[in-house]
C-alpha positions as CSV (number, residue, x, y, z in Angstrom):
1,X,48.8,20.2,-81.1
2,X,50.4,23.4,-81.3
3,X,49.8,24.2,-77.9
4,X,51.8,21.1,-76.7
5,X,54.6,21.8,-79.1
6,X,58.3,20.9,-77.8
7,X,56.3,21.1,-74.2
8,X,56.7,18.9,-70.9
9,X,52.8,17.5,-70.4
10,X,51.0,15.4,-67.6
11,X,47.9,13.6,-68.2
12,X,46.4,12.4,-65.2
13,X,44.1,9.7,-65.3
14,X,43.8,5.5,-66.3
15,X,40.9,5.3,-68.6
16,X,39.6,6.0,-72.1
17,X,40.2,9.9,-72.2
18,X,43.5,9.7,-70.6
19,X,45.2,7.0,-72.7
20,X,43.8,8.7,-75.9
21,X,44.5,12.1,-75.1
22,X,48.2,11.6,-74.0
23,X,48.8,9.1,-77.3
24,X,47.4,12.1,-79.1
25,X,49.7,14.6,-78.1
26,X,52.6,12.6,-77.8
27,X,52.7,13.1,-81.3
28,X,54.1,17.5,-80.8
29,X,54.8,17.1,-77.4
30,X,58.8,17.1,-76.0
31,X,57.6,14.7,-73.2
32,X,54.6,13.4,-72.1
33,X,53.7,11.9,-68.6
34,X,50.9,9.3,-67.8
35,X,50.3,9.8,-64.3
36,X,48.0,7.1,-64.0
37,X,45.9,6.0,-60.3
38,X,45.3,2.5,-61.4
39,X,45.7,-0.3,-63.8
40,X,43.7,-1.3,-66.6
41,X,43.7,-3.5,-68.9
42,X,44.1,-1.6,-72.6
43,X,43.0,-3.2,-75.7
44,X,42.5,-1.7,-79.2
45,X,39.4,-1.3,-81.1
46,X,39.5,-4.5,-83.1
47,X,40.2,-8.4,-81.3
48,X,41.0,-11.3,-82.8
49,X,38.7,-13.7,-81.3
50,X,37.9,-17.6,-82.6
51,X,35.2,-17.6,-84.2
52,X,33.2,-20.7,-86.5
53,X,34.7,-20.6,-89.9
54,X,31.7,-19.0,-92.2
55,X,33.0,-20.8,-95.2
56,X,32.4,-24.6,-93.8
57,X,29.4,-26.3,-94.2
58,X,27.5,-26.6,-91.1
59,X,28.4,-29.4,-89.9
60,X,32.2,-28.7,-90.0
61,X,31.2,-25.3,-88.3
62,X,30.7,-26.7,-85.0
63,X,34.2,-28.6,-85.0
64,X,36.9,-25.7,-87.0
65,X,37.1,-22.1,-85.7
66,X,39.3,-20.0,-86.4
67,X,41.3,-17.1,-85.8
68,X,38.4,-13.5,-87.0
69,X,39.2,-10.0,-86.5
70,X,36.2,-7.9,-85.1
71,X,35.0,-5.0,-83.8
72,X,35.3,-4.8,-79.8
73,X,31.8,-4.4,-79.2
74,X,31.5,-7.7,-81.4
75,X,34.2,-9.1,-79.8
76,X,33.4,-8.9,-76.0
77,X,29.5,-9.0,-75.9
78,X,28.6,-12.2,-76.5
79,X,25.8,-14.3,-75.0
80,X,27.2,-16.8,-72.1
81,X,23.1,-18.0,-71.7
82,X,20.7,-18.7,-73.9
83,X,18.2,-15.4,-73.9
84,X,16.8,-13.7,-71.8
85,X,20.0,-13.6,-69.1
86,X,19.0,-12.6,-66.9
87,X,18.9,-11.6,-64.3
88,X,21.2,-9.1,-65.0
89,X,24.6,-9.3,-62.8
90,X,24.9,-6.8,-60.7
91,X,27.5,-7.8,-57.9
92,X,30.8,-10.0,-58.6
93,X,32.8,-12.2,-56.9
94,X,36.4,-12.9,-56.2
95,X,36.3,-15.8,-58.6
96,X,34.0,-13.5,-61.2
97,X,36.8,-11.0,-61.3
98,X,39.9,-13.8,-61.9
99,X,37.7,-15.1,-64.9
100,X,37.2,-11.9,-66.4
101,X,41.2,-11.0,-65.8
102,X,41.8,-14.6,-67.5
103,X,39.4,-14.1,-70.6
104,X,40.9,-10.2,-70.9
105,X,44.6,-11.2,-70.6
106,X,44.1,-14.1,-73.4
107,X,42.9,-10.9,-75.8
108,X,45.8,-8.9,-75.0
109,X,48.6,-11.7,-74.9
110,X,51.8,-10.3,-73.1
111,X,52.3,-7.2,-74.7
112,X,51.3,-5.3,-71.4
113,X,52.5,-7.3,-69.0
114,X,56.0,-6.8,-70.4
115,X,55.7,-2.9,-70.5
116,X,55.7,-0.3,-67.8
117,X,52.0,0.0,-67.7
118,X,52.3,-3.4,-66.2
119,X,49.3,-5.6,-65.8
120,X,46.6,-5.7,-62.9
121,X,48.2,-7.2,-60.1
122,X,44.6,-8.0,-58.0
123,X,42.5,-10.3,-59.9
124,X,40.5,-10.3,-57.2
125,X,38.7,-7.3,-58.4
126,X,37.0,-5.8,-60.8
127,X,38.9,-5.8,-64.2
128,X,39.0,-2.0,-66.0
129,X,39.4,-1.9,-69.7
130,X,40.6,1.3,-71.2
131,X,40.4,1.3,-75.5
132,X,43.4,2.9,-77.2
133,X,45.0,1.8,-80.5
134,X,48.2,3.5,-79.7
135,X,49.0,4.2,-76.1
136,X,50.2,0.5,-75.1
137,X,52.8,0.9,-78.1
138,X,53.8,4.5,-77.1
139,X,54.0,3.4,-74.0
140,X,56.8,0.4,-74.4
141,X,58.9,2.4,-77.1
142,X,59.4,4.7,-74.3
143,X,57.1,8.0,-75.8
144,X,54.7,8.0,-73.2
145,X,55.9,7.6,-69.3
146,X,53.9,6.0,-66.8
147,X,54.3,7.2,-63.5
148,X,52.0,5.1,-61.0
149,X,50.3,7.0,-58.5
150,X,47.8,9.5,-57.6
151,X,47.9,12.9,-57.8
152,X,47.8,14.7,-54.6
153,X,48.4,18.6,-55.1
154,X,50.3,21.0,-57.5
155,X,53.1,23.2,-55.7
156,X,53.6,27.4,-57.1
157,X,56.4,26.0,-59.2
158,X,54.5,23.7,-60.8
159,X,55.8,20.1,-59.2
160,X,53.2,17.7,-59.1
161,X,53.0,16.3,-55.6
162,X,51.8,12.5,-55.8
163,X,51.1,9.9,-53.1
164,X,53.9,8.2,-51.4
165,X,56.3,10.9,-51.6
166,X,56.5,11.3,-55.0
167,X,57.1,14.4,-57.5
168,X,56.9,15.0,-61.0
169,X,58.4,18.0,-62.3
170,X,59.3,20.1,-65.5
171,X,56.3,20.4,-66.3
172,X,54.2,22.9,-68.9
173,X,50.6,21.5,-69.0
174,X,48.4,19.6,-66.9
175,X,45.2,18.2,-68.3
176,X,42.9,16.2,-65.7
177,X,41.2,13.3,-67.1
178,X,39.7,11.8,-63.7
179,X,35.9,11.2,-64.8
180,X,32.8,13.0,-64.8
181,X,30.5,13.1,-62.0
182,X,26.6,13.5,-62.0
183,X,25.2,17.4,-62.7
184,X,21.5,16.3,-62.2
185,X,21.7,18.8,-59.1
186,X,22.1,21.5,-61.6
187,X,18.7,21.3,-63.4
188,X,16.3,19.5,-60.8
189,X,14.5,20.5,-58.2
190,X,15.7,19.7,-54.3
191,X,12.3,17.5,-53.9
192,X,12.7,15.1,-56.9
193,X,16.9,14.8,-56.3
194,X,15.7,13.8,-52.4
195,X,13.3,11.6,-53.6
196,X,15.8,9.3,-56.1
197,X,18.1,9.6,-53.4
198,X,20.7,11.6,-54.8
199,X,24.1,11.1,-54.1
200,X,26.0,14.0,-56.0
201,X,29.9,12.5,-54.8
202,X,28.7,9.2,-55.8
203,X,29.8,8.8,-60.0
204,X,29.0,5.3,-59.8
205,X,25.6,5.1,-59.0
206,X,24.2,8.6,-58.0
207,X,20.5,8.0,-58.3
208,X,18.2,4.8,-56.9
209,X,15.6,3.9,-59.7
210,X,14.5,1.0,-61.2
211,X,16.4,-0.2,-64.3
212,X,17.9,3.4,-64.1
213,X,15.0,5.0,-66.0
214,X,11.5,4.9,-63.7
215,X,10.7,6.0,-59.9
216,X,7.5,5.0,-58.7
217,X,7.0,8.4,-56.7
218,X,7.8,10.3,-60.7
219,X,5.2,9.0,-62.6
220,X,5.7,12.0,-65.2
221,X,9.5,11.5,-65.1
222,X,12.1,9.5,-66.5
223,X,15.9,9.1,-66.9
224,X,17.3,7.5,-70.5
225,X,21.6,7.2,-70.8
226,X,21.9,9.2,-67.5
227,X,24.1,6.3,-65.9
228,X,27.5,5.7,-66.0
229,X,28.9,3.9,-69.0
230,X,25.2,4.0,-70.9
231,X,25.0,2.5,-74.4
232,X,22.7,3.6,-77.2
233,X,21.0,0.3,-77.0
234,X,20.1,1.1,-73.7
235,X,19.3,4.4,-74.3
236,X,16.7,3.1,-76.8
237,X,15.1,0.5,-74.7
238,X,14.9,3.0,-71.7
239,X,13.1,5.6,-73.9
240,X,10.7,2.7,-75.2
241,X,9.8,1.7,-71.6
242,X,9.4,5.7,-70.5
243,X,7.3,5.7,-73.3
244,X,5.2,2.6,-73.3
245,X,4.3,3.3,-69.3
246,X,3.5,6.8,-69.5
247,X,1.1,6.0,-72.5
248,X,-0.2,3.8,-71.1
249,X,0.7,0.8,-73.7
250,X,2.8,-0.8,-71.0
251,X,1.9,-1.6,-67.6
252,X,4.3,-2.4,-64.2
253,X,3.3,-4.0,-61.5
254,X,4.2,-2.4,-58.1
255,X,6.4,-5.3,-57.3
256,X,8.4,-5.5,-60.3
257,X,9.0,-1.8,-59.9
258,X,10.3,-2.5,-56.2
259,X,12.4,-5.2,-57.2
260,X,14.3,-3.1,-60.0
261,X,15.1,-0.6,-57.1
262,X,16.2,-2.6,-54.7
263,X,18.6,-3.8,-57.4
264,X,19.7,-0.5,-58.1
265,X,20.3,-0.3,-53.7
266,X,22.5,-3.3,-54.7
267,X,24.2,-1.7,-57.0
268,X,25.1,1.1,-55.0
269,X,26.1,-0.5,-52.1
270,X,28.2,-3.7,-54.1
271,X,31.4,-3.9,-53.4
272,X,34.0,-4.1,-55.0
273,X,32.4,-1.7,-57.7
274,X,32.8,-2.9,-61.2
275,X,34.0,-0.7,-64.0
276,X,30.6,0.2,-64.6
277,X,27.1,-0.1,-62.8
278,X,25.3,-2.3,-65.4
279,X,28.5,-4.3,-66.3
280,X,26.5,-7.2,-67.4
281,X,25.4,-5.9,-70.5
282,X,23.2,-9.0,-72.2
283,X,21.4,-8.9,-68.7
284,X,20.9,-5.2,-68.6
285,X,19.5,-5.2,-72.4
286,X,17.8,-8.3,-72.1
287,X,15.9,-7.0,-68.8
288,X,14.8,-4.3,-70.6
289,X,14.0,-5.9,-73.6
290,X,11.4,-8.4,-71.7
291,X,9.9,-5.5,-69.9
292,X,9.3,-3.7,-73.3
293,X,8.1,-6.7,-75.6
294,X,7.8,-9.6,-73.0
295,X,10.0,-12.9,-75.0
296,X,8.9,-11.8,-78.8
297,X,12.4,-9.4,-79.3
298,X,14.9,-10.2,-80.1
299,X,14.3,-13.1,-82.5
300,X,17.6,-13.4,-83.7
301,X,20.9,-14.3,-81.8
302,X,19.3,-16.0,-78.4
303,X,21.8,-18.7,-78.3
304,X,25.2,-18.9,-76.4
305,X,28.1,-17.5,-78.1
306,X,25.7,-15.3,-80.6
307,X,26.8,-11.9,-81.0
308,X,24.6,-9.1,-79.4
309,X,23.8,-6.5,-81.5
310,X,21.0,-3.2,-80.4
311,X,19.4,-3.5,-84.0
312,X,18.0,-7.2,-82.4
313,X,16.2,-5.3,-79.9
314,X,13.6,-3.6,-82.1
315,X,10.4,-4.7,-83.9
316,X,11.6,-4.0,-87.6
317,X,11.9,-7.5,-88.8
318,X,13.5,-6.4,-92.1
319,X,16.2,-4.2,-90.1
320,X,16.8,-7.4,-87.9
321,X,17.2,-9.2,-90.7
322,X,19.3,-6.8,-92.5
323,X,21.7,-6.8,-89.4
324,X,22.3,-10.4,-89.6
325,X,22.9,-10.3,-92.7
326,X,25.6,-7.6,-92.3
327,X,27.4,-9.5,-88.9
328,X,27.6,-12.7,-91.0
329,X,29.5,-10.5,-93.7
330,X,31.7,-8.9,-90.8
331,X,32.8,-12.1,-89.3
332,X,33.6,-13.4,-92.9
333,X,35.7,-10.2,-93.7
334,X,37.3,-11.1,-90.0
335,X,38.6,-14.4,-91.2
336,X,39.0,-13.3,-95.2
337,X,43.0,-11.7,-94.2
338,X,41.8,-8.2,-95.2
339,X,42.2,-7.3,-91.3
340,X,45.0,-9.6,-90.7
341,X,48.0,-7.0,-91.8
342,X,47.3,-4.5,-89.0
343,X,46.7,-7.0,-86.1
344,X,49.6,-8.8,-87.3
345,X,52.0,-6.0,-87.5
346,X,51.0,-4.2,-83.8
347,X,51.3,-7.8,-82.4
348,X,55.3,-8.2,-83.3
349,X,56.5,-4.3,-82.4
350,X,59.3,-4.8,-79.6
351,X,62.3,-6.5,-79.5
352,X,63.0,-10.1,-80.4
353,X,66.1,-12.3,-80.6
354,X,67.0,-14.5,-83.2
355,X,68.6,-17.0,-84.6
356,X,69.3,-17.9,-88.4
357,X,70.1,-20.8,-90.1
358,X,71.8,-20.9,-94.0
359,X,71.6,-24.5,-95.4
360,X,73.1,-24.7,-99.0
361,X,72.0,-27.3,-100.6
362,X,74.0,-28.8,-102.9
363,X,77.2,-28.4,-100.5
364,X,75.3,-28.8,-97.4
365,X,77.4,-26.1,-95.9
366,X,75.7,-24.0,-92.9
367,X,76.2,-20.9,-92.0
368,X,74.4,-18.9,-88.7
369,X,73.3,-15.3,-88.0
370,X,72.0,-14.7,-84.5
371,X,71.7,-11.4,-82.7
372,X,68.6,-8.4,-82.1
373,X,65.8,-7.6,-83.7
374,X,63.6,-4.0,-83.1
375,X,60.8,-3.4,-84.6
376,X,59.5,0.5,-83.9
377,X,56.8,2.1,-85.2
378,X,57.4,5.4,-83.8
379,X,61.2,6.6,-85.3
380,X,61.3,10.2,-86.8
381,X,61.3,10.4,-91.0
382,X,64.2,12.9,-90.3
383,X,65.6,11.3,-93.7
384,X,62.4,12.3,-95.9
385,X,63.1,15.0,-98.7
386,X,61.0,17.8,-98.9
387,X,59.9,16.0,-102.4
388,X,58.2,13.1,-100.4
389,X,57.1,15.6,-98.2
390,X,55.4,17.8,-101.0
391,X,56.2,20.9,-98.6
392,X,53.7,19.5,-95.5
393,X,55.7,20.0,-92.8
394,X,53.4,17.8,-90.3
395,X,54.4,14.7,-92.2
396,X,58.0,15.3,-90.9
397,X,57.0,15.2,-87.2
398,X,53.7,13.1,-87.2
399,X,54.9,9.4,-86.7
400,X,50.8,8.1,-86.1
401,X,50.9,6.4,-89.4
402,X,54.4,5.3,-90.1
403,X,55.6,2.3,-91.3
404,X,56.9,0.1,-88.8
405,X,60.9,0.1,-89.1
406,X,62.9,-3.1,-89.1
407,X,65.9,-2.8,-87.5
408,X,68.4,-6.4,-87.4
409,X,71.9,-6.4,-85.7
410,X,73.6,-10.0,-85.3
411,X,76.9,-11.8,-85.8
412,X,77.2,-13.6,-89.0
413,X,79.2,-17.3,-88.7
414,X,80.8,-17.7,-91.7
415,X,82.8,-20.9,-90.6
416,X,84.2,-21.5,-87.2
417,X,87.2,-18.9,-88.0
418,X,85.4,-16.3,-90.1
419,X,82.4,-14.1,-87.9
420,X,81.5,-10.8,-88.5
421,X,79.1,-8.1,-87.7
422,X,76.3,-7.4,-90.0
423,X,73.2,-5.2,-90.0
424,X,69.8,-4.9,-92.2
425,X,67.0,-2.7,-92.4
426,X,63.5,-3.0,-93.7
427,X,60.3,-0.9,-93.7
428,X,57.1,-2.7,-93.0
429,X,53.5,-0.9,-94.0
430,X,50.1,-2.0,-94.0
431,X,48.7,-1.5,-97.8
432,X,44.7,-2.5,-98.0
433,X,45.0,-6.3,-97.3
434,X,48.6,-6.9,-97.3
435,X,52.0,-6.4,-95.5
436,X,54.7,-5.2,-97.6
437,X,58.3,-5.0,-96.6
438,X,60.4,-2.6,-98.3
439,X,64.3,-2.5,-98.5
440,X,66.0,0.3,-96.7
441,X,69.0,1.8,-98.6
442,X,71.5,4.4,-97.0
443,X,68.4,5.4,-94.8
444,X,65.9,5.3,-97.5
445,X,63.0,3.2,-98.5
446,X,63.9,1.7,-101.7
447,X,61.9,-1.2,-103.7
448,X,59.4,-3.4,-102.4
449,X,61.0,-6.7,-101.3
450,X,57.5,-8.6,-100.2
451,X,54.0,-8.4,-100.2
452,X,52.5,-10.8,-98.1
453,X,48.9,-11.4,-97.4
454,X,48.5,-13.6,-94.2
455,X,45.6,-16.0,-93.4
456,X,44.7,-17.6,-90.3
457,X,45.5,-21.3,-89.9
458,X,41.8,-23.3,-89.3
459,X,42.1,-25.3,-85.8
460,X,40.0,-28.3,-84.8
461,X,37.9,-27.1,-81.7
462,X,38.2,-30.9,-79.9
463,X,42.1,-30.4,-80.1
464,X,42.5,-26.9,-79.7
465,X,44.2,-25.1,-76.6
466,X,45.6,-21.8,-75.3
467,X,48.8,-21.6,-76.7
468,X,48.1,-19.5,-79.2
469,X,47.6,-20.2,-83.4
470,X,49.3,-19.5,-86.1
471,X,48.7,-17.1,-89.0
472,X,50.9,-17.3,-92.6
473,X,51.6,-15.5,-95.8
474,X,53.6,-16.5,-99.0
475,X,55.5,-14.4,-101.3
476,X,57.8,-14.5,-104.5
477,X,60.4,-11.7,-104.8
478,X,62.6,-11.8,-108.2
479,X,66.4,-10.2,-108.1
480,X,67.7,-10.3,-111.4
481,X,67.5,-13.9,-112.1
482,X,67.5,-15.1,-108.5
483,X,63.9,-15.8,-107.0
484,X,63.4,-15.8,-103.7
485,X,60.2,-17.5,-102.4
486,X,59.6,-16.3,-98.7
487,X,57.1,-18.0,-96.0
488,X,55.8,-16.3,-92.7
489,X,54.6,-17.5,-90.1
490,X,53.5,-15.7,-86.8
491,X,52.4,-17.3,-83.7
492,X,49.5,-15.1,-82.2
493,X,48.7,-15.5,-78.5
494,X,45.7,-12.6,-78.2
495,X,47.1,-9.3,-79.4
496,X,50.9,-10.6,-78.7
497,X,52.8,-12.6,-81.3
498,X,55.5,-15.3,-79.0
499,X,57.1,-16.2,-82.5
500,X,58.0,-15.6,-85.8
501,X,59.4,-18.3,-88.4
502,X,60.7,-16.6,-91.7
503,X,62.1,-18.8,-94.5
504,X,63.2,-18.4,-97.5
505,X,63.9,-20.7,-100.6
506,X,66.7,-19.1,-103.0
507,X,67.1,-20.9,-106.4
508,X,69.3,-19.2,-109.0
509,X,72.3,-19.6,-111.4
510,X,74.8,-19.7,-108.6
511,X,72.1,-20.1,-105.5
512,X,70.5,-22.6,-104.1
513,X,70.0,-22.7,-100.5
514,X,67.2,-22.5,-97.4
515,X,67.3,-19.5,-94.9
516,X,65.5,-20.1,-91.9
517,X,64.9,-16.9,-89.0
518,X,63.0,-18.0,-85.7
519,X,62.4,-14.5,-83.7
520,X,61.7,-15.1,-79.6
521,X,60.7,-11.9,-77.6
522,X,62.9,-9.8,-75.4
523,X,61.6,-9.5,-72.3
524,X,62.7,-6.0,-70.3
C-alpha cells in the first residue's frame, strides 16, 4: 500500500484480480481507475439462496424454504439432474445465456444495475462472474471509477489511449490484470505441443485432449488443473484417471478416448465462449467421476437441488460421510441469523428516501418526517482520537472494516404551520451475530442504541414468488424511564434490499406513541 499512497492508479481489467486488486488499494490510493473491457456480473463470497428449512420435520421440508446464507461454491453448484449429468455442457445457447443472466441477477438484486458498473446489457451471451466483497460498494460510493473501454496504448506522458477516442490521464501506476495465457510452450518439446495441437494465443482452450488430461498419441503423459478456470476437484479426479490408466487399473476404450477429444474440438471452436471451458461443472466432475469409479461414487448428493461437494467424489466412506454431516451444519448456520448481520447491512448501503409517521396515542395527533437517507460504509474516522487509535496510524486511513455510517436529513411536520429541518446520525457495525446501531454525538460514537439479531421469515414454497422475502430483528432500548421497543424489517431481493420498515413503540411517563420509517431506494 505504500507504494499507491496519495497516487493516481489504473487497473485494467473485468475479472477476479482486477476488481480485488483496485478495492484493495483503493484503501491508500488518491484515486483509483477501473478501466474495465467488459461487464460482469460481481457477487460476493457468500449468497443468500432458499434453501429447505433444516429445523422442519421432513415432511414440512419439501413445502417451507427459506432465506440461508452460504458459501458461493455452495451456492451456485447445485445439481439441476439427477447424477451422473452428463454429458457435460460444453456449448450454450442464446436462451442458455438469458437463464443464466436471470438466475445471476436474482442473487445480486439491483445493487449493480443502479451503479456505474452497470449490468450486462447482452443476455444473449455468456454471463461472466467476477467475486469481490467490496468493489461493487466502492464502486457506487464513488471510490473506485469505472471507465468502460479497452485499453489501446500508453502515450510518453503517461495518457492512457482507450478505444473510441478516449483518454485517461493523471495517472501514476498502471497494473494490467488482463488474464494469463498458456506457458506449456516453455517446458515441452515442439513434437508433443504439435501433437495436442497447441494454440499458444488461444487462453481458452490451448490444447485438444480428452477431458483435458489424456492424448491417445501420450500414453506416458498427462495434463491435471492445466485448463482454464480448473478446480481442485477436478484436479483430483484428473490425477486419479492419469493414474488409474497408466497403471493399468483403468482401461479406455479407443472410442471413448475419441469422443472426449472431439469434445474438446467443440470446445474450442464453440461460440460464443463461456467464461470458462468446462463451465458445466456437475457434468465435467461427474464425467470424470464415471470414468474413474463407473456409477459407485459419489454416493451422496445425486439428487436435483443437492449440493456438490469434491469430498463426494472419493472412496473414503467415513470422509463422505463426515462431509455431509458438516454441509447439513453449514446450511443450518445459513438460516440460524449468525450470517444474517453482514448480508443484511451490504444489502441496504446507498441512498434511500423516506417517509415517517408519529402516531400518539392517547391524543391521536400525527406528526411526519420525510427526507434522505445515506448509508456509507466508506467515510474517513477523521474524528477518532489518537486514544481510540492506540497510536496505529493505519486505523485512521483504513476504512475496510468500518462501521457503516447512518446519515438522515428530512423535514419534520410538526402541524401544518410549524416544519423544520432536522438531522440524525447513527453508526451501524456487525458484532458476531448481531447488528448494533450506535448513537452519533457531535461526530462521535456514543452508547449503543440497538442490537438486533435478524432472522429470515419461513415462506411456503406453493405460494412463494420473486419479489423478494423478508428478514426481521426485535430490540428493547431503555432511556431513563422511557423504553423504546424497535422492529426491523428488510425486504431482500438477492443481495439488494427494495425496503426497510422501522417502528418503534415508546411507552413512558409522558410518552406513548408509534413511529413508523418506510425507506425506498434512490435510484441515480
Amino acid at each position: 500500500h505504500r507504494s499507491f499512497q496519495d497516487k493516481n492508479v489504473a487497473v485494467i481489467g473485468a475479472s477476479f484480480s482486477a476488481f480485488e486488486i483496485a478495492a484493495d488499494i483503493s484503501r491508500s490510493a488518491s484515486r483509483v481507475v477501473n478501466l474495465s473491457p467488459s461487464i460482469p456480473w460481481v457477487l460476493p463470497r457468500w449468497i443468500p439462496t432458499m434453501q429447505p428449512l433444516q429445523s422442519a420435520s421432513t415432511d414440512e421440508k419439501k413445502d417451507i424454504t427459506t432465506m440461508t446464507i452460504l458459501p458461493i461454491d455452495l451456492a451456485l453448484y447445485q445439481r439441476t439432474r439427477p447424477y451422473p449429468q452428463i454429458p457435460e455442457t460444453v456449448s450454450l445457447t442464446p436462451e442458455d445465456c438469458r437463464k443464466r443472466h436471470q438466475y445471476i441477477q436474482s442473487l445480486v438484486g439491483h445493487k449493480q444495475r443502479q451503479s456505474p458498473l452497470g449490468e450486462p446489457t447482452n443476455r444473449e451471451e455468456p454471463a461472466f462472474v467476477a467475486i469481490s466483497d467490496e468493489f461493487l460498494d466502492l464502486v457506487r460510493e464513488g471510490k473506485v471509477e469505472v471507465v468502460h473501454g479497452r485499453l489501446v496504448g500508453v502515450d510518453e506522458d503517461g495518457t492512457l489511449q482507450i478505444n473510441d477516442s478516449q483518454a485517461l490521464s493523471d495517472i501514476d501506476h498502471i497494473i494490467c490484470c488482463s488474464g494469463y495465457t498458456s506457458q506449456s510452450h516453455n517446458f515441452l518439446p515442439p513434437d508433443m505441443l504439435s501433437t495436442v495441437d497447441y494454440h499458444a494465443e488461444d487462453d481458452f482452450c490451448p490444447t485438444i485432449l480428452a477431458w483435458d488430461t489424456l492424448h491417445p498419441s501420450l500414453p506416458g503423459l498427462a495434463f491435471c488443473g492445466m485448463h482454464r478456470g480448473a478446480y481442485m476437484g477436478i484436479m483430483e479426479l484428473q490425477a486419479r484417471l492419469a493414474a488409474g490408466v497408466m497403471s493399468g487399473s483403468l482401461s479406455l476404450e479407443e472410442e471413448q478416448l475419441q469422443s472426449a477429444m472431439k469434445t474438446s474440438q467443440t470446445i474450442r471452436n464453440s461460440t460464443p465462449r463461456a467464461q470458462f471451458p468446462h463451465f458445466d461443472y456437475p457434468g465435467f466432475i461427474d464425467t470424470l467421476s464415471q470414468l474413474c469409479y463407473g456409477d459407485d461414487y459419489p454416493k451422496y448428493n445425486r439428487d436435483v437441488g443437492d449440493l456438490i461437494v469434491p469430498a463426494f467424489y472419493q472412496p473414503d466412506d467415513g470422509l463422505s460421510r463426515k462431509c455431509q454431516l458438516e454441509m447439513r451444519e453449514e446450511i443450518e448456520r445459513g438460516q440460524d441469523g449468525s450470517r444474517m448481520p453482514k448480508v443484511v447491512l451490504q444489502s441496504i448501503l446507498g441512498k434511500w428516501s423516506f417517509d415517517r409517521h408519529i402516531v400518539h396515542l392517547k391524543t391521536k395527533q400525527v406528526e411526519r418526517i420525510h427526507g434522505t437517507v445515506k448509508y456509507s460504509k466508506y467515510w474517513e474516522r477523521s474524528f477518532l482520537d489518537d486514544d481510540d487509535t492506540n497510536g496505529n496510524e493505519n486505523l485512521k486511513h483504513d476504512t475496510k472494516d468500518n462501521p457503516v455510517l447512518y446519515r438522515e436529513d428530512g423535514l419534520y411536520e410538526f402541524s401544518p404551520t410549524q416544519k423544520f429541518e432536522v438531522f440524525r446520525e447513527y453508526e451501524y457495525e456487525c458484532k458476531r451475530d448481531s447488528l448494533e446501531i450506535y448513537f452519533v454525538e457531535g461526530g462521535k460514537r456514543a452508547l449503543l442504541f440497538l442490537s438486533l439479531k435478524f432472522v429470515p421469515e419461513a415462506v411456503e414454497t406453493k405460494s412463494s414468488n420473486d419479489d423478494g422475502y423478508w428478514v426481521k430483528a426485535t430490540s428493547d432500548h431503555l432511556c431513563i424511564k422511557d423504553l423504546y421497543s424497535a422492529t426491523f424489517r428488510v425486504k431482500m431481493n438477492g443481495l439488494s434490499a427494495s425496503e426497510v420498515i422501522i417502528k418503534y413503540r415508546v411507552k413512558g411517563p409522558a410518552k406513548d406513541y408509534e413511529s413508523t420509517t418506510i425507506l425506498k431506494p434512490q435510484w441515480p
